[in-house]
PyMOL commands that place a pseudoatom at each C-alpha (Angstrom):
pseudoatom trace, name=CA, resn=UNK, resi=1, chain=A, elem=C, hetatm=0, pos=[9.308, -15.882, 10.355]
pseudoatom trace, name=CA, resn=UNK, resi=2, chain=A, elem=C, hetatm=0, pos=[7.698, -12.891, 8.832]
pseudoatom trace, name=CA, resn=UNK, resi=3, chain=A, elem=C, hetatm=0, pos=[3.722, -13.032, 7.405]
pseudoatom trace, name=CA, resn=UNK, resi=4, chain=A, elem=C, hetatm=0, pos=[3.404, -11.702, 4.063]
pseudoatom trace, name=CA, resn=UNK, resi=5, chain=A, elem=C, hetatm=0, pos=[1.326, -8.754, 4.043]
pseudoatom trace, name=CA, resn=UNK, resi=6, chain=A, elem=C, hetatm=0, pos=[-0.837, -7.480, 0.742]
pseudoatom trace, name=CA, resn=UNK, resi=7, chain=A, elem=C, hetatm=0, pos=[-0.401, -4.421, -0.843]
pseudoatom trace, name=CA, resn=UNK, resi=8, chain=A, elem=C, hetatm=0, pos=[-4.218, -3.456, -0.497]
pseudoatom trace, name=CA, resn=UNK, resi=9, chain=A, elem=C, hetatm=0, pos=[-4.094, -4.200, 4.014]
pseudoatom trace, name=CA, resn=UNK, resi=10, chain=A, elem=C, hetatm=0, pos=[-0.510, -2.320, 3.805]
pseudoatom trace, name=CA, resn=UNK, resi=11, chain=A, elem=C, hetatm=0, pos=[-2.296, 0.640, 1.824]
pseudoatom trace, name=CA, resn=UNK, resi=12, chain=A, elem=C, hetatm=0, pos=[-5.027, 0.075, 4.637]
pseudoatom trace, name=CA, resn=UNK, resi=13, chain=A, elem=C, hetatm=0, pos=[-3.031, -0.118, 7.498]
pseudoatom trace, name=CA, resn=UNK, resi=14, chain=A, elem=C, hetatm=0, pos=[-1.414, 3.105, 6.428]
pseudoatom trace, name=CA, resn=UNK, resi=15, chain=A, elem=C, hetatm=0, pos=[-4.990, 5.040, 6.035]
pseudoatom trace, name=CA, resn=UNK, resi=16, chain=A, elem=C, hetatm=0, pos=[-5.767, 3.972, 9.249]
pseudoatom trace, name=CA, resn=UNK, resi=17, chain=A, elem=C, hetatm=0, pos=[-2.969, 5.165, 11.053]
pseudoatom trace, name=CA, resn=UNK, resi=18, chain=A, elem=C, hetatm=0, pos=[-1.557, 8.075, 9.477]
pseudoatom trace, name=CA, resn=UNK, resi=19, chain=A, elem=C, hetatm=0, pos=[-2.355, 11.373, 10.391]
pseudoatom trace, name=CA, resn=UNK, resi=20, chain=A, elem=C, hetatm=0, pos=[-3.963, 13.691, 7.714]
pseudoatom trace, name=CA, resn=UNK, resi=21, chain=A, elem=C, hetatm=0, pos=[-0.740, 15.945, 7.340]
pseudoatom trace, name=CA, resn=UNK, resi=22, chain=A, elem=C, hetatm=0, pos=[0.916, 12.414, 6.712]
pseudoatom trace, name=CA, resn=UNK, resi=23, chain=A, elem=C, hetatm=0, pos=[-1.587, 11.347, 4.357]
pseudoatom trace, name=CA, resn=UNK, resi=24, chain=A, elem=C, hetatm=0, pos=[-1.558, 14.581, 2.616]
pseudoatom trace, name=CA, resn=UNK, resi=25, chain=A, elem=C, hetatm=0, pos=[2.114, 14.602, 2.157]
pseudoatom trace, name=CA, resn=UNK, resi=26, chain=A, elem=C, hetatm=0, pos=[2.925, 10.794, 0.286]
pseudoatom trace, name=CA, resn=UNK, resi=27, chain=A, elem=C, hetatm=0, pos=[-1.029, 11.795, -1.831]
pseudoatom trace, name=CA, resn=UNK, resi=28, chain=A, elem=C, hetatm=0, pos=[-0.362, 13.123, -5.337]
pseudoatom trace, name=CA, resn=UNK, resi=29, chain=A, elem=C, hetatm=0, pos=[-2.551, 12.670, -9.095]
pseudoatom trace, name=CA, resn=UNK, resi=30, chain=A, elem=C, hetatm=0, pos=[0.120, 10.513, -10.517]
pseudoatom trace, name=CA, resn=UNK, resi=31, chain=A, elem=C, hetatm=0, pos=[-1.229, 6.701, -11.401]
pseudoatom trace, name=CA, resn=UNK, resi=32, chain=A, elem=C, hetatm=0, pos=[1.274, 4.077, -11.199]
pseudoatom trace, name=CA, resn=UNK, resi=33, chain=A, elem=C, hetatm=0, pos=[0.280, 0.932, -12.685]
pseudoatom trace, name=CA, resn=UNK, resi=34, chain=A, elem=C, hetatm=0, pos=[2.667, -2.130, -12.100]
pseudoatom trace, name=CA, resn=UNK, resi=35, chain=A, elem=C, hetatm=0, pos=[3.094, -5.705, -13.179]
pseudoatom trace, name=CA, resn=UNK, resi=36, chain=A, elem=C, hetatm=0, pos=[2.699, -8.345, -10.399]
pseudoatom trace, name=CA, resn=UNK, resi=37, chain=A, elem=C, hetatm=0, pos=[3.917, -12.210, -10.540]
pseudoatom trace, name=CA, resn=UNK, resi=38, chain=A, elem=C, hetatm=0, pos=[2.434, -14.702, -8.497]
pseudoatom trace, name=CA, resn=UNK, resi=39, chain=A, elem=C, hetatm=0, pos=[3.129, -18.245, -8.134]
pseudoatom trace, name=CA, resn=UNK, resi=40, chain=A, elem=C, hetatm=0, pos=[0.763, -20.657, -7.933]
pseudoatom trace, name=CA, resn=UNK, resi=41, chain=A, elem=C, hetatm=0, pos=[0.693, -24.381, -6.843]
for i in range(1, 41): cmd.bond("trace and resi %d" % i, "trace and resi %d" % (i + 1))
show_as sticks, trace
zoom trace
């Protein structure tokens, strides 16, 4: 069985990790704004 994992400790989990050529490398200025569906109950 596999835990979910949010998008803000996945983003988290990356910064602590990476190294700063990594980090540097997937940064750019672009904003990507998405939709996200939840189900509740």
């Amino acid at each position: 069985m596999q835990v979910p994992v949010s998008r803000q400790a996945a983003v988290e989990l990356f910064f602590k990790s990476a190294s700063p050529p990594e980090i540097n490398h997937r940064m750019h200025n672009e904003v990507l704004i998405t939709r996200l569906e939840v189900a509740i109950g």
